[in-house]
KOLTIDO-959564 format. One record per residue (C-alpha): x, y, z; residue in one letter. Coordinates in steps of 0.5 Angstrom, whole numbers, m for minus. Layout:
% KOLTIDO-959564
{atom {X; Y; Z}; 'A'};
...
//
This chain:
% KOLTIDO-959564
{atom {6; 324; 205}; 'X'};
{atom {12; 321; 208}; 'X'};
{atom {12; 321; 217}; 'X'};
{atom {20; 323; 216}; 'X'};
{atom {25; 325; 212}; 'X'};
{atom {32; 325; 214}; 'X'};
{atom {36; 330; 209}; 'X'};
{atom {42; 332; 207}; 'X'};
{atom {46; 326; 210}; 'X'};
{atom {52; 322; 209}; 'X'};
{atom {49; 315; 207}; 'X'};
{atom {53; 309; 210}; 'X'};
{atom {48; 304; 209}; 'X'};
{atom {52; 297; 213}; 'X'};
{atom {54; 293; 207}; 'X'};
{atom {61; 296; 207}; 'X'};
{atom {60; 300; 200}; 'X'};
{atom {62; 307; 200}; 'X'};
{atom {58; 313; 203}; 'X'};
{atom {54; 317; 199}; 'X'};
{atom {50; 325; 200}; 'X'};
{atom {42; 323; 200}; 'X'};
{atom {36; 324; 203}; 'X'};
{atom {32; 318; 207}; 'X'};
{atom {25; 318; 207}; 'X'};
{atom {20; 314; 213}; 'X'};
{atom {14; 311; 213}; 'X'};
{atom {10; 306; 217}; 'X'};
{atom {15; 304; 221}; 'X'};
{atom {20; 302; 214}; 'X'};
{atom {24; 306; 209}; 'X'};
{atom {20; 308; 204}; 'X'};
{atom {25; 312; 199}; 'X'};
{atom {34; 313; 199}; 'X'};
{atom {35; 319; 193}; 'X'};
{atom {37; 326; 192}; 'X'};
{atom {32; 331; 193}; 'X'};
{atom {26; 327; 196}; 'X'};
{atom {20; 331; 194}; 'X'};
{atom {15; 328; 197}; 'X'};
{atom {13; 332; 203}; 'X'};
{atom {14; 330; 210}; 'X'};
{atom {10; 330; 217}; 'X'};
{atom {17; 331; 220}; 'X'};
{atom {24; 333; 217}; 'X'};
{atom {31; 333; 220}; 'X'};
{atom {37; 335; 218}; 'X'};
{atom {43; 331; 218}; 'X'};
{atom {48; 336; 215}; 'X'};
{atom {55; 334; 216}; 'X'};
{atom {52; 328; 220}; 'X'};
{atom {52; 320; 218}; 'X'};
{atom {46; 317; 218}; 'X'};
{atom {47; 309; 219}; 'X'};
{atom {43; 304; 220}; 'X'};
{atom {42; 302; 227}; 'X'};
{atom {47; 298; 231}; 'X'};
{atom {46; 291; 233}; 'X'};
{atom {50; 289; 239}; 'X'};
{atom {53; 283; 238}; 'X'};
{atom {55; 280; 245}; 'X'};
{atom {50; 282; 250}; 'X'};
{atom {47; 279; 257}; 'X'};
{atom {41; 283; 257}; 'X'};
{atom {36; 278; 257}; 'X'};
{atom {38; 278; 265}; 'X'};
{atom {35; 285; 267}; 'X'};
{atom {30; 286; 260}; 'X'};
{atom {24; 285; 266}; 'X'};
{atom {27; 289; 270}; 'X'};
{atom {30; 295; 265}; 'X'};
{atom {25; 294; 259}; 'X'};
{atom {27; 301; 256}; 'X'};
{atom {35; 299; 256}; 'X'};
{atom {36; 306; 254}; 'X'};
{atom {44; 305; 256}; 'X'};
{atom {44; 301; 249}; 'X'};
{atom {39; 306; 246}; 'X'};
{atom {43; 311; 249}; 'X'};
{atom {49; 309; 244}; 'X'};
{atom {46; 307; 238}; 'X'};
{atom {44; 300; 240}; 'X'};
{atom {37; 298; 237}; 'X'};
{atom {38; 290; 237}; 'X'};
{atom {41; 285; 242}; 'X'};
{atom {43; 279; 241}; 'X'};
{atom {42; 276; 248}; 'X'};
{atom {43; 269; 252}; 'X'};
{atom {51; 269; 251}; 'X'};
{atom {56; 265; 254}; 'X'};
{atom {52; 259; 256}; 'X'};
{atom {47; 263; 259}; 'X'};
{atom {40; 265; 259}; 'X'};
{atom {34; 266; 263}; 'X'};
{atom {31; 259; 261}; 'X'};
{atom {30; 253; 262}; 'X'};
{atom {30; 253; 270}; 'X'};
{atom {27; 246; 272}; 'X'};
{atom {24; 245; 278}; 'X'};
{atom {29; 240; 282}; 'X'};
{atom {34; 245; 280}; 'X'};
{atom {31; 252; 281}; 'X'};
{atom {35; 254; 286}; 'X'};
{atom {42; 254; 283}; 'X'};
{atom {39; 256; 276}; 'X'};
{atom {37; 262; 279}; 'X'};
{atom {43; 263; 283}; 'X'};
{atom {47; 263; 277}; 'X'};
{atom {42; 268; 274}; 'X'};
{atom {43; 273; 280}; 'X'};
{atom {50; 272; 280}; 'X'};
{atom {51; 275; 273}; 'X'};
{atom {46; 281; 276}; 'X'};
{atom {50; 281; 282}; 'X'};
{atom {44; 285; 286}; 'X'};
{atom {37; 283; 286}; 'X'};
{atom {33; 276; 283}; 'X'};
{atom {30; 274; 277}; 'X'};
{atom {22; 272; 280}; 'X'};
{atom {21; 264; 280}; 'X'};
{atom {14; 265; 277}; 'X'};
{atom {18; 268; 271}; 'X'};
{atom {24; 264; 270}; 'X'};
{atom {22; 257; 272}; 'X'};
{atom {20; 255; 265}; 'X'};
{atom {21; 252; 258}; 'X'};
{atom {25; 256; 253}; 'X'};
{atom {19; 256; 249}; 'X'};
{atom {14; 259; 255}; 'X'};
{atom {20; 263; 256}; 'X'};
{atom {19; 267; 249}; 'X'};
{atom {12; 267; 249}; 'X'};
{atom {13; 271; 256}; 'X'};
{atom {18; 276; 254}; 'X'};
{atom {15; 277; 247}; 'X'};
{atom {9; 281; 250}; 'X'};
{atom {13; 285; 253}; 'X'};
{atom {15; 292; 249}; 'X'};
{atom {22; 295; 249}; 'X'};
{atom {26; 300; 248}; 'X'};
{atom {32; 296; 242}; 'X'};
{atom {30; 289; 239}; 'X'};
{atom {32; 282; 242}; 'X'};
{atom {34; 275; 239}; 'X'};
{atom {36; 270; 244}; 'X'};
{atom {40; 264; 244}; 'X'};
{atom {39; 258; 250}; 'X'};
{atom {45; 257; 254}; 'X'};
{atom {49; 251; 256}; 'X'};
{atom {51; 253; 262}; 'X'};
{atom {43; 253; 265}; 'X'};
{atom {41; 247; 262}; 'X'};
{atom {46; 243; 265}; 'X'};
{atom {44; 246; 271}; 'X'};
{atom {36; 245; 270}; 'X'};
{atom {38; 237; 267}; 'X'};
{atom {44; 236; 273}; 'X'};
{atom {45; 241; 277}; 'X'};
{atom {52; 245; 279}; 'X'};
{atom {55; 237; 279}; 'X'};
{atom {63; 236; 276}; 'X'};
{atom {62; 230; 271}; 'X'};
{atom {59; 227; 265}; 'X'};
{atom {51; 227; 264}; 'X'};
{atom {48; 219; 263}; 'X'};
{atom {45; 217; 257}; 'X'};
{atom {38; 220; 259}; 'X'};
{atom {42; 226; 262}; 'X'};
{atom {44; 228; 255}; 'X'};
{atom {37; 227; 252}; 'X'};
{atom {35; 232; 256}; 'X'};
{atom {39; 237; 255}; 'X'};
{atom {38; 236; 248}; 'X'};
{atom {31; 236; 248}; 'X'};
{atom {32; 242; 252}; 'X'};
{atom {35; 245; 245}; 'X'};
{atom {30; 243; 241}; 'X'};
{atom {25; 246; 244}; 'X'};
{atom {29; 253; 244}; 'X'};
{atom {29; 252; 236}; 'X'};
{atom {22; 250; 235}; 'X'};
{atom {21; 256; 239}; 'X'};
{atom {24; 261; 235}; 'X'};
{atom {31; 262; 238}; 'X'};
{atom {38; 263; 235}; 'X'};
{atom {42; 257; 236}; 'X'};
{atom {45; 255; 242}; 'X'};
{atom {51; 259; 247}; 'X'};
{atom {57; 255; 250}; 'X'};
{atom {60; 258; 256}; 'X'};
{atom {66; 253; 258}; 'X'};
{atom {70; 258; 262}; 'X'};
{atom {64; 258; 268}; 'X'};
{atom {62; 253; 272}; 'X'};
{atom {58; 247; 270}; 'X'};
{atom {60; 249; 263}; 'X'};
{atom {67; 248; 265}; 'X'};
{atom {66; 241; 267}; 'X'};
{atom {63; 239; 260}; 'X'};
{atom {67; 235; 255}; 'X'};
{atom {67; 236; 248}; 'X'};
{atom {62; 230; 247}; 'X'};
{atom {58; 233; 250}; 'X'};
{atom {58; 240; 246}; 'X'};
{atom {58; 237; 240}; 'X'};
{atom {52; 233; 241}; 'X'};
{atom {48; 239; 243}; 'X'};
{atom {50; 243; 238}; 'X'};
{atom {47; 238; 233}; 'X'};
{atom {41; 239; 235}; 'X'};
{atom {42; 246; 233}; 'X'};
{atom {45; 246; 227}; 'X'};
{atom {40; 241; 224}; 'X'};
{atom {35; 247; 225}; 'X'};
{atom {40; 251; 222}; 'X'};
{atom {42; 255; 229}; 'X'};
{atom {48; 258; 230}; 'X'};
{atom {54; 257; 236}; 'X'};
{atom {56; 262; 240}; 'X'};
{atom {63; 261; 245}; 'X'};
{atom {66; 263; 252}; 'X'};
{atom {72; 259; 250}; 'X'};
{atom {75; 255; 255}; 'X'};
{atom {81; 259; 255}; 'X'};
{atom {83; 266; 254}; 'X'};
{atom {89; 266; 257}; 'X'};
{atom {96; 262; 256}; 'X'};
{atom {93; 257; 253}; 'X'};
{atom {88; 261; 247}; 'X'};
{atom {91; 256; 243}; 'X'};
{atom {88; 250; 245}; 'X'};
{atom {81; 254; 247}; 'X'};
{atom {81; 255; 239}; 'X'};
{atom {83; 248; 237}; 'X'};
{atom {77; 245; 241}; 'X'};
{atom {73; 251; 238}; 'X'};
{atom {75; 248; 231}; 'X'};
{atom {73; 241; 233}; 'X'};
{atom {66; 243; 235}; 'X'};
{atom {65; 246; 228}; 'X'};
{atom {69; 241; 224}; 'X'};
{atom {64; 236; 228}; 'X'};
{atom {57; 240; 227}; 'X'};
{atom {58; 244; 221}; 'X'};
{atom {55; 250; 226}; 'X'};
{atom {56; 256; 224}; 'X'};
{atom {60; 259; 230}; 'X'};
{atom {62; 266; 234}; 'X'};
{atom {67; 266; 238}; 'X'};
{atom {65; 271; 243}; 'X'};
{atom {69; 276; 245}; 'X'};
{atom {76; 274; 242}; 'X'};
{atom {82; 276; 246}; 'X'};
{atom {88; 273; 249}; 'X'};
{atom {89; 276; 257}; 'X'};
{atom {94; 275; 261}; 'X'};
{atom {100; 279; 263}; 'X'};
{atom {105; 281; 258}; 'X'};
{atom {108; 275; 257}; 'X'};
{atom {103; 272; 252}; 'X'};
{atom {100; 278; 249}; 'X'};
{atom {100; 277; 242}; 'X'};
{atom {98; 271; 241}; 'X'};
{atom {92; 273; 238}; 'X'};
{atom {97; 273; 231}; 'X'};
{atom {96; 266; 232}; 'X'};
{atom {89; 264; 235}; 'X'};
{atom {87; 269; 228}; 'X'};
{atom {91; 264; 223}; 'X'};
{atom {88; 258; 226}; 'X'};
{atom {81; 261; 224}; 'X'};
{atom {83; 263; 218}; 'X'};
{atom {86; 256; 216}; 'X'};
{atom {78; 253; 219}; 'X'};
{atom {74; 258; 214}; 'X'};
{atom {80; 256; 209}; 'X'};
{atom {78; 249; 210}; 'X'};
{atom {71; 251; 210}; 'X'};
{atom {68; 252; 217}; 'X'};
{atom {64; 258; 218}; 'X'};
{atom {67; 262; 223}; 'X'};
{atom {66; 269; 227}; 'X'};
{atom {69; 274; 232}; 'X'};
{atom {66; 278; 236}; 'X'};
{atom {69; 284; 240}; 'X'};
{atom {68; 289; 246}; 'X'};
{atom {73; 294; 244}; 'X'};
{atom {77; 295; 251}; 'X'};
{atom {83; 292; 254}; 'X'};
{atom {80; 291; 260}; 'X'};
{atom {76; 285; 262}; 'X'};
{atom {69; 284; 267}; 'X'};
{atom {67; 279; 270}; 'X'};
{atom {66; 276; 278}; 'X'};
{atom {72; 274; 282}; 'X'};
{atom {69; 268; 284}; 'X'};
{atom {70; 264; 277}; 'X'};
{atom {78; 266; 277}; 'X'};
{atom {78; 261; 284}; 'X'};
{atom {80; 254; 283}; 'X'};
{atom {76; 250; 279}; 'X'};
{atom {75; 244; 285}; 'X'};
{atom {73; 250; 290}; 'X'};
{atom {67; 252; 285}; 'X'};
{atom {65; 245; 283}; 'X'};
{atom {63; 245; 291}; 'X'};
{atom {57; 249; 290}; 'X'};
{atom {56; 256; 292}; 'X'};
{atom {55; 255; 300}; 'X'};
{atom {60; 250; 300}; 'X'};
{atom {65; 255; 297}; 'X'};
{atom {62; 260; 302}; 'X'};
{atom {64; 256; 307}; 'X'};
{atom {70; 255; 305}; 'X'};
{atom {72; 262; 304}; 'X'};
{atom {70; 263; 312}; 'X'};
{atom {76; 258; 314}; 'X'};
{atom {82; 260; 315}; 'X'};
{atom {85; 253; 314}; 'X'};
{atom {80; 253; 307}; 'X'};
{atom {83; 260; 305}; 'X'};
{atom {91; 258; 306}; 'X'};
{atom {89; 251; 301}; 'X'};
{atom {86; 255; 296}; 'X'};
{atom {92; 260; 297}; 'X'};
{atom {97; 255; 296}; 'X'};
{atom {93; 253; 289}; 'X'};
{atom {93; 259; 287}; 'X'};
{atom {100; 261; 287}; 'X'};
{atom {102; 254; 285}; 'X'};
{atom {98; 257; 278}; 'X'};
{atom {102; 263; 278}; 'X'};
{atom {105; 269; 283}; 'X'};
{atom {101; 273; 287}; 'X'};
{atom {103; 280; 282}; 'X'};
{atom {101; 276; 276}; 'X'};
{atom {95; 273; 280}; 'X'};
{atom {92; 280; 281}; 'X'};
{atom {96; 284; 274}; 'X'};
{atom {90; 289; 273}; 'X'};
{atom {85; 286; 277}; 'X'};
{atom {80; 291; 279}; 'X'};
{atom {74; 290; 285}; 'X'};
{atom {69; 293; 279}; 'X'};
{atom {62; 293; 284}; 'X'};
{atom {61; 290; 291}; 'X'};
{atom {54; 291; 294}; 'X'};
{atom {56; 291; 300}; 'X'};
{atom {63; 295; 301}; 'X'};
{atom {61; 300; 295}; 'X'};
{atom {67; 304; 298}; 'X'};
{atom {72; 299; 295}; 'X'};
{atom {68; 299; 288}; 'X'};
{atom {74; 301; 283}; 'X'};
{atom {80; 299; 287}; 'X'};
{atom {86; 296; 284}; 'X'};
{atom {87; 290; 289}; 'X'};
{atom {94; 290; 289}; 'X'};
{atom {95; 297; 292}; 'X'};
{atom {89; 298; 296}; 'X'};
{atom {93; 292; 300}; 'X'};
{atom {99; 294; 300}; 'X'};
{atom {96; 302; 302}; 'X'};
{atom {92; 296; 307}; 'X'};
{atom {98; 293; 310}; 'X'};
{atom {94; 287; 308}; 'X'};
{atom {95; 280; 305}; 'X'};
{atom {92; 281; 297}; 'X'};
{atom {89; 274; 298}; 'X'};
{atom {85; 276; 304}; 'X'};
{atom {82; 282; 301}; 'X'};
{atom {80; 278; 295}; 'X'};
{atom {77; 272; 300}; 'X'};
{atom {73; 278; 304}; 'X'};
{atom {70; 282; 299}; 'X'};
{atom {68; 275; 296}; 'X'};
{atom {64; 273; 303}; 'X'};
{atom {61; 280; 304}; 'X'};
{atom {58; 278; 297}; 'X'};
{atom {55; 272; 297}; 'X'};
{atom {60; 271; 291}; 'X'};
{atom {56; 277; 288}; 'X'};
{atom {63; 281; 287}; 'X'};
{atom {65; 282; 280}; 'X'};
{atom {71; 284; 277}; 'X'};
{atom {75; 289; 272}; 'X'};
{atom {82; 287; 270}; 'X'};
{atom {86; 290; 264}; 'X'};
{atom {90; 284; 262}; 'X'};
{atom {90; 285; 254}; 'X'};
{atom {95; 289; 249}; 'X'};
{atom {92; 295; 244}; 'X'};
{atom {95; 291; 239}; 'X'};
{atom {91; 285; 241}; 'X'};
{atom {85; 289; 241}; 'X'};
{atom {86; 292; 234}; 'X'};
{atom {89; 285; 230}; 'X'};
{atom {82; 283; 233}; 'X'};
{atom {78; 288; 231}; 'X'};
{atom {82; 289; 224}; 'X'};
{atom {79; 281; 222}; 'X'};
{atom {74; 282; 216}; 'X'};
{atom {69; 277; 221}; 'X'};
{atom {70; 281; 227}; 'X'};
{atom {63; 284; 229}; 'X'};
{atom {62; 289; 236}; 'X'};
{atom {59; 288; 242}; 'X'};
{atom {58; 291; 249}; 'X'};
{atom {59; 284; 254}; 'X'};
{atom {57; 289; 259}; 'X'};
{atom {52; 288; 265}; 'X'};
{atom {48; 293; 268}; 'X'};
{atom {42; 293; 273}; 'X'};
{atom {37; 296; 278}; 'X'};
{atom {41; 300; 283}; 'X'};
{atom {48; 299; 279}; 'X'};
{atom {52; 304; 282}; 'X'};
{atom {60; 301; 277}; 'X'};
{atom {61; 297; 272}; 'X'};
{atom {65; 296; 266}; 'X'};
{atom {63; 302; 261}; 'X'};
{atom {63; 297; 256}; 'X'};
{atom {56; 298; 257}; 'X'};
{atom {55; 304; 256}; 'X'};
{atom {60; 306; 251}; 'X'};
{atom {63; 301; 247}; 'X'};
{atom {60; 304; 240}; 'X'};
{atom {61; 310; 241}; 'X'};
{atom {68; 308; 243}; 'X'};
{atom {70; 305; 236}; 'X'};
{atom {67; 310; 232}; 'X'};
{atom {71; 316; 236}; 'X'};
{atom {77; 312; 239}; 'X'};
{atom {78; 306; 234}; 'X'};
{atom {77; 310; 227}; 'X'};
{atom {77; 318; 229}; 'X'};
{atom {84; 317; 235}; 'X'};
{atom {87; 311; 232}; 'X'};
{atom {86; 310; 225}; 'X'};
{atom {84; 302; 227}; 'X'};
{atom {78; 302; 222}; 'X'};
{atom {76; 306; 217}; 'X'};
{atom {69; 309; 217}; 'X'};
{atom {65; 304; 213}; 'X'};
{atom {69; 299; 216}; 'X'};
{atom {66; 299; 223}; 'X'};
{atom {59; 301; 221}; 'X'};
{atom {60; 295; 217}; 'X'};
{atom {61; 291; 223}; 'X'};
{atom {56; 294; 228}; 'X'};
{atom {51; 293; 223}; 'X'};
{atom {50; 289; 216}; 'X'};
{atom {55; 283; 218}; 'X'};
{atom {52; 282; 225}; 'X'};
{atom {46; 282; 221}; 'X'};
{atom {48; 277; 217}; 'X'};
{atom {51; 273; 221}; 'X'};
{atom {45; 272; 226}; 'X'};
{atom {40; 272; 219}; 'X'};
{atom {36; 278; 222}; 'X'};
{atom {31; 280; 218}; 'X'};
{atom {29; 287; 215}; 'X'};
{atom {36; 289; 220}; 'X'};
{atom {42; 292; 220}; 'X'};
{atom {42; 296; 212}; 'X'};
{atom {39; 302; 209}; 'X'};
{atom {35; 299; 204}; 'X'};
{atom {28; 301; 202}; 'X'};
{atom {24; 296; 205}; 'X'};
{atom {28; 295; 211}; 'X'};
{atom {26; 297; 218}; 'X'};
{atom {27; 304; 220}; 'X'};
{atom {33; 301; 225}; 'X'};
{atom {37; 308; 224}; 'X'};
{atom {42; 312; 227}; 'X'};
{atom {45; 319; 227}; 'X'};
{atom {51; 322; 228}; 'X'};
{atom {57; 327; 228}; 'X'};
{atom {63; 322; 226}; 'X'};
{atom {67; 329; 228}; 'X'};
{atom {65; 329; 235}; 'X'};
{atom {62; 323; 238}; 'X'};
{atom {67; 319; 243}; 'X'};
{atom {66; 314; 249}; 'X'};
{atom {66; 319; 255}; 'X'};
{atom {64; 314; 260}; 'X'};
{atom {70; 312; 264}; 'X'};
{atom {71; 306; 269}; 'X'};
{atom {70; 312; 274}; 'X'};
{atom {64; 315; 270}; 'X'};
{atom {61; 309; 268}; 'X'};
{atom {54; 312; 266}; 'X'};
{atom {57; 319; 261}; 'X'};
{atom {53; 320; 256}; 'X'};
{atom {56; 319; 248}; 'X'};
{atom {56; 326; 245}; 'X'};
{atom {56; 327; 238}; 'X'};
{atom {51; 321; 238}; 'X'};
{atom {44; 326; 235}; 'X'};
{atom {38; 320; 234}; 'X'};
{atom {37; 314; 235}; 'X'};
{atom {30; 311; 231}; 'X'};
{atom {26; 305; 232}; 'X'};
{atom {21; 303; 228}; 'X'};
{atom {21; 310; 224}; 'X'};
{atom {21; 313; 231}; 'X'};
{atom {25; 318; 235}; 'X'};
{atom {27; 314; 241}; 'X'};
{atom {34; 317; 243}; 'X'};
{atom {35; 326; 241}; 'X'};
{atom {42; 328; 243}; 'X'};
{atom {43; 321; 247}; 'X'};
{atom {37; 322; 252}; 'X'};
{atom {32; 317; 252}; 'X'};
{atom {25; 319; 250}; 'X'};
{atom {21; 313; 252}; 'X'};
{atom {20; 310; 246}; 'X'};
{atom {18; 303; 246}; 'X'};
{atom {18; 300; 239}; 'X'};
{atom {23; 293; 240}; 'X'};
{atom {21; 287; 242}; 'X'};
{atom {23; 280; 243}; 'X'};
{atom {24; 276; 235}; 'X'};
{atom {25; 270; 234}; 'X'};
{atom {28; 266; 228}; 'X'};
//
């Protein structure tokens, strides 16, 4: 006897093949039987007629590793039909925090949470102890995690803006090693942030040899996302052409104002000429027009070398604040400085929370440039930001690339009061507004790139298709009905149309509501 059967469904297994009616049979936590009619009875039966039955989605681009403590059941994922994460992205992870540098690499941690702080005892550790740690601990989707530049430059040097000594390099790399004898996927690049920032290109690719001689993966916050893409994708390919690494580039965009959208057309053709000449190359996408991140990282890059109490105390002078100014509008004019950008959450003004910030002054009577030095002070740097910089016809060419893969890019915690719905709804979101709306994918397609591709890419055993054998990682939906509903106001509306989510064979979402099912866990490579 079977535990489920799932009958009457449109198959649409994650390869990229067509779909087909059958019936799908569990057993054990695995898929026991595809075929048409399953004759072996059941202890539970579901009908799935003029419904989809997929594998579960794998969401690419994740900072969940942040919260996992915190927020184990991770039912905004479940919730939309998330049932693995990739974590540890752009250049940051939870480990390793070392001793000398604790409180920077827990500062880093907490800035990206924006509320609250991973414990010492947690954090302060080896990646390999980090592992073994989260490993007992049961979730609600799967994780795989890689290690993150950015923390270990903190661990090994701190915030400091310059290149690291011989002995200072070993570290770093020893770091990596011990993350890819311990099970991690690769290693995350964040070279927009800060220390990541102050790193060469020496630097990266001696520490992305390491992980590719394990076989790891490279993923990357490119140096640049705005005017200079171009270059952001040149340095990109000479880490790749120096390691072999196989490479995502994370979140692929370009943003800015107007006036460089479209450089995507561009920033494609040199990948496709990099995997032309044989480099293995993919894309990553959170499917918005609108960026999340904090409003410190968009200061000038000699204020955030400083240090966050020094950046703190230069926020609170006046004379300070006219200097970073003056850099400011040296780089760009204060309307496109402050083009789109949003307060996303402020934990201790959470009436500005969704503010365009250019109006709410305007409205004010105030200096655009004092309101975002004041939010950052009142937070302790912990503000984040929300700005729509990015084109449609940007986000669809992305999107329509054969090695573009979906992710969320979105960060939610404890007591979260906004965020990027990016969080909550992005795959839903590409099934009802990108295939359904605008005609962006077809069908195939797009479960294709939320399953078997980042399946394949990240090496995911028993993940991303439905096959016999395989884990019964599954999702049901209406693809007449399910859409985002979740809003840059309403950030936390469930998904209709979204009917199950399974998890090791087990019911853990029914009608988008989590039902406490803790099948996940923490894997390794």
């Amino acid at each position: 006897m079977y535990d489920l059967i799932i009958r009457n469904g449109y198959i649409i297994d994650g390869s990229g093949n067509p779909g087909f009616h059958a019936d799908l049979a569990v057993k054990d936590g695995k898929i026991a039987e595809i075929s048409r009619p399953i004759l072996t009875p059941a202890k539970k039966e579901i009908d799935a007629k003029g419904h989809v039955v997929a594998p579960g989605f794998i969401d690419s681009h994740s900072h969940d590793d942040i919260i996992l403590e915190q927020m184990p059941d991770m039912k905004h994922k479940l919730e939309q039909g998330i049932t693995g994460e990739i974590v540890g992205m752009c250049g940051f992870s939870c480990a390793p925090v070392s001793d000398r540098n604790k409180a920077e690499g827990l500062k880093a941690l907490k800035s990206l949470m924006n509320e609250g702080s991973p414990a010492d005892n947690t954090y302060n550790r080896q990646y390999s102890d980090y592992i073994r740690h989260v490993q007992t601990i049961p979730t609600g989707p799967n994780f795989y995690g890689l290690i993150g530049h950015n923390i270990i430059r903190l661990a090994v040097m701190g915030p400091d803006n310059r290149e690291p000594t011989p002995a200072e390099l070993e570290e770093m790399k020893a770091y990596v090693r011990d993350a890819m004898e311990s099970g991690a996927l690769g290693i995350s690049l964040g070279m927009h942030y800060t220390p990541g920032f102050f790193a060469k290109t020496d630097e990266l690719i001696a520490l992305c040899e390491v992980a590719a001689s394990y076989g790891g993966i490279m993923t990357l916050h490119m140096r640049y996302e705005d005017g200079n893409l171009l270059e952001g994708v040149r340095e990109t390919i000479e880490i790749v052409r120096a390691t072999g690494i196989k490479t995502v580039i994370s979140h692929h965009k370009v943003i800015g104002t107007p006036k460089v959208w479209g450089l995507t057309e561009q920033s494609l053709q040199m990948i496709d000429d990099a995997i032309a000449e044989g480099l293995d190359i993919y894309l990553d996408q959170y499917p918005y027009t609108a960026v999340s991140s904090t409003l410190v990282s968009n200061l000038p890059y000699e204020y955030l070398s400083r240090g966050t109490e020094k950046v703190l105390a230069a926020l609170a002078d006046p004379a300070e604040r006219k200097k970073i100014k003056d850099l400011l509008l040296a780089d760009r004019p204060a309307e496109d400085f402050f083009f789109g950008r949003l307060i996303g959450a402020s934990k201790t003004h959470p009436e500005l929370n969704n503010t365009r910030i250019l109006e709410y002054a305007a409205e004010h009577d105030m200096d655009p440039y004092d309101l975002y030095f004041d939010v950052m002070l009142w937070d302790e740097l912990e503000t984040s930001t929300i700005a729509f910089l990015m084109s449609d016809e940007d986000v669809d060419r992305v999107m329509q690339h054969p090695r573009t893969m979906i992710g969320t890019d979105g960060l939610m915690y404890p007591g979260c009061q906004s965020c990027h719905p990016r969080a909550n709804a992005s795959f839903p979101r590409v099934l009802g507004h990108f295939v359904r709306e605008r005609h962006t994918l077809d069908l195939v397609d797009a479960i294709r790139k939320m399953t078997g591709l980042p399946a394949m890419v990240y090496q995911l055993a028993g993940k991303g298709l439905l096959r016999t054998g395989m884990d019964a990682d599954i999702v049901i939906f209406d693809p007449d009905t399910i859409i985002d509903a979740a809003t840059f106001n309403e950030c936390f509306t469930p998904a209709p149309g979204l009917d199950y989510v399974l998890v090791g064979g087990d019911v853990a979402v029914k009608d988008a509501v989590f039902q406490n099912v803790y099948n996940g866990r923490f894997h390794t490579r």
